[in-house]
C-alpha positions as CSV (number, residue, x, y, z in Angstrom):
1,X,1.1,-32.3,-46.5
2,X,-1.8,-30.6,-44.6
3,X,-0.4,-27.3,-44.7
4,X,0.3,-27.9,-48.7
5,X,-3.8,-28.6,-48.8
6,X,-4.5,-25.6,-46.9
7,X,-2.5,-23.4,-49.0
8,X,-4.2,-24.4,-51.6
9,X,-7.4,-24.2,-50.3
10,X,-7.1,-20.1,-49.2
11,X,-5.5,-19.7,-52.3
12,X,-8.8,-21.0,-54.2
13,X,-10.5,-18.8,-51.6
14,X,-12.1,-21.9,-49.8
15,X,-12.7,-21.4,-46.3
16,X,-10.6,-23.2,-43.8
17,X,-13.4,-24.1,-41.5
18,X,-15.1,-27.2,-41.6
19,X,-18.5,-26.6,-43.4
20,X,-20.7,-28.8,-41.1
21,X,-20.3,-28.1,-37.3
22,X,-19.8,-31.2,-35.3
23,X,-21.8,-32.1,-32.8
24,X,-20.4,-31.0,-29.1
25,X,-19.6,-34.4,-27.1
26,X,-21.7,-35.2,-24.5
27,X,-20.6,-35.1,-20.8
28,X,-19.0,-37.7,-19.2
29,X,-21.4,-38.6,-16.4
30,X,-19.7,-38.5,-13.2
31,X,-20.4,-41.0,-10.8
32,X,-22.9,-40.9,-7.9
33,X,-23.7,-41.3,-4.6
34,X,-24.2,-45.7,-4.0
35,X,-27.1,-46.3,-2.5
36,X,-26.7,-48.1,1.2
37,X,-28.9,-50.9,0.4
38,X,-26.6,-51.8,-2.8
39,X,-23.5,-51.2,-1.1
40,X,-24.6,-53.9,1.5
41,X,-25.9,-56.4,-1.3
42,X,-22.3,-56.0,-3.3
43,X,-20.4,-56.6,0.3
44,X,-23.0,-59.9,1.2
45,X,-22.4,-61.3,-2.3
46,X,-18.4,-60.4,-2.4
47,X,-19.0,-57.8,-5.2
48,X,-17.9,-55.0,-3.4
49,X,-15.3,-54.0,-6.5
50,X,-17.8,-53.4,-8.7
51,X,-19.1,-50.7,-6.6
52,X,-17.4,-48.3,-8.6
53,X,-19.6,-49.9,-12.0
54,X,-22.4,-49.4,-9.9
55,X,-21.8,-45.6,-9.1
56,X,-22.6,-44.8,-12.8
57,X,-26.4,-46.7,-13.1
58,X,-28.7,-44.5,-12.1
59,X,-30.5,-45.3,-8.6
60,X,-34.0,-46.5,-10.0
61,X,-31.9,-48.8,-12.5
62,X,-30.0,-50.3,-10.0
63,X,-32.1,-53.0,-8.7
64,X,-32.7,-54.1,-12.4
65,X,-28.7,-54.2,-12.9
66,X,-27.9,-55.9,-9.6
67,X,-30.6,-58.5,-11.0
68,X,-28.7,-58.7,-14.1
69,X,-25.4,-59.5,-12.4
70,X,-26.9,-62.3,-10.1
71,X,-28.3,-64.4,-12.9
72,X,-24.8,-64.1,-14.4
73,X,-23.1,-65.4,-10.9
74,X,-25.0,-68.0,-9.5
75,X,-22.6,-68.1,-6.5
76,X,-23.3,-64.5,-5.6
77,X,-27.3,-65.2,-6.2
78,X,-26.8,-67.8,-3.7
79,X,-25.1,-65.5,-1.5
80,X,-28.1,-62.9,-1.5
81,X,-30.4,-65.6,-1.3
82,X,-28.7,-66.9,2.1
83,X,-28.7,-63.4,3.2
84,X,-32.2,-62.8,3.1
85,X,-33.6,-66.4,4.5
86,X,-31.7,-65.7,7.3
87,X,-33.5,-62.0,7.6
88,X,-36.7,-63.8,7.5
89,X,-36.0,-66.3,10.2
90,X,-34.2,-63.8,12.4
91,X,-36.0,-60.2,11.7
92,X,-39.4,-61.4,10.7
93,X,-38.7,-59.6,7.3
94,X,-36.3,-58.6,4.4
95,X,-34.7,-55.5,3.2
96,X,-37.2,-53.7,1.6
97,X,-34.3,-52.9,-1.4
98,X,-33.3,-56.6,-2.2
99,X,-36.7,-57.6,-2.5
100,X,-36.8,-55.2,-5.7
101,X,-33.9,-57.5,-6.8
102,X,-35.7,-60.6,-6.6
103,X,-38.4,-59.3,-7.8
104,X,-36.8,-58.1,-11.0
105,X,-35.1,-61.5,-11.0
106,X,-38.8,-63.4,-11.0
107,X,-39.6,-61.2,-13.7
108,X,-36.1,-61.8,-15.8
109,X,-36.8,-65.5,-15.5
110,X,-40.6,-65.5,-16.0
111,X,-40.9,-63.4,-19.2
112,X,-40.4,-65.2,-22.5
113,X,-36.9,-66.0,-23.2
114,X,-33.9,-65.9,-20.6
115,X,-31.0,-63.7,-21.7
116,X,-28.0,-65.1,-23.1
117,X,-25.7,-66.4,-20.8
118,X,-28.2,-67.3,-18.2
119,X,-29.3,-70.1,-17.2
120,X,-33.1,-70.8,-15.7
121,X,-33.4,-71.0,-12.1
122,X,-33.8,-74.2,-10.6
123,X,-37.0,-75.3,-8.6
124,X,-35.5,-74.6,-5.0
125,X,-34.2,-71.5,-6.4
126,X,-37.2,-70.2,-7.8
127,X,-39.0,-71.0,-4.6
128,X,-36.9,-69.3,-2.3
129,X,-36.6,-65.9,-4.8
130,X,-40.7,-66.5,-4.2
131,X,-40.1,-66.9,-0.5
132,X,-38.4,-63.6,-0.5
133,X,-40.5,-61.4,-2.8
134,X,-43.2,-62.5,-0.5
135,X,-41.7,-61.4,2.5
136,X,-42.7,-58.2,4.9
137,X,-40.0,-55.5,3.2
138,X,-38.3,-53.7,6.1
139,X,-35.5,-50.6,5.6
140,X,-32.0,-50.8,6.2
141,X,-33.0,-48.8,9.4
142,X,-35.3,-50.9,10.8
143,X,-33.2,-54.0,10.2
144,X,-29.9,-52.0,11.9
145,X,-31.8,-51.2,14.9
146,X,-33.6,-54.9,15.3
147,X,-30.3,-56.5,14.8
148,X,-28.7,-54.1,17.4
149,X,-31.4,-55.5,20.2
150,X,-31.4,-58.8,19.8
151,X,-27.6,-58.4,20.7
């Protein structure tokens, strides 16, 4: 059939070529480099499969997305929330990268409407995100080495 149109088409003297030119398609973005501080917060919350998800946000969005995913899955909130009271009690601070998290989680729950699917933190939650975004912020370094002394 198409070579039936196409006969007829040179033999009206129509070109064969498309007359508008198609956009080329963009790139597929290829994944990046994870970021230590989120590959530790997808191991501590048991996320660690989605690290691969994670490889195509872009490194300043991260916080915002790991945010996102922990108001979805309270369980894994929990997780990170456990994680970095007992930073505070042992290390005197908390990692300097989760407390972007929770800070972007304070500020998903506290401006206008939630999201859908999420539900509002509780009182005790809300507290200890506060707890945390109030904390000293330490690195990933700095936490390594105290850890590494006090054994």
């Amino acid at each position: 059939m198409y070579s039936v149109l196409l006969a007829g088409l040179l033999a009206t003297g129509a070109s064969a070529q498309p007359s508008a030119v198609l956009p080329e398609a963009a790139p597929i973005q290829q994944p990046q480099m994870l970021d230590l501080n989120l590959m530790e917060a997808l191991v501590t919350v048991g996320a660690h499969d989605l690290a691969g998800v994670f490889g195509f946000v872009p490194a300043e969005a991260a916080p915002a997305a790991l945010a996102d995913y922990l108001l979805h899955n309270r369980k894994a909130l929990k997780k990170l929330l456990k994680k970095g009271q007992r930073d505070l009690k042992e290390l005197g601070g908390v990692n300097g990268w989760e407390k972007m998290v929770f800070i972007q989680i304070l500020q998903l729950h506290s401006n206008g409407p939630i999201p859908p699917g999420v539900e509002r933190l509780s009182k005790k939650e809300e507290y200890d995100v506060s707890e945390i975004v109030l904390a000293r912020p330490m690195t990933l370094q700095e936490m390594t080495t105290l850890r590494g002394m006090k054994k």
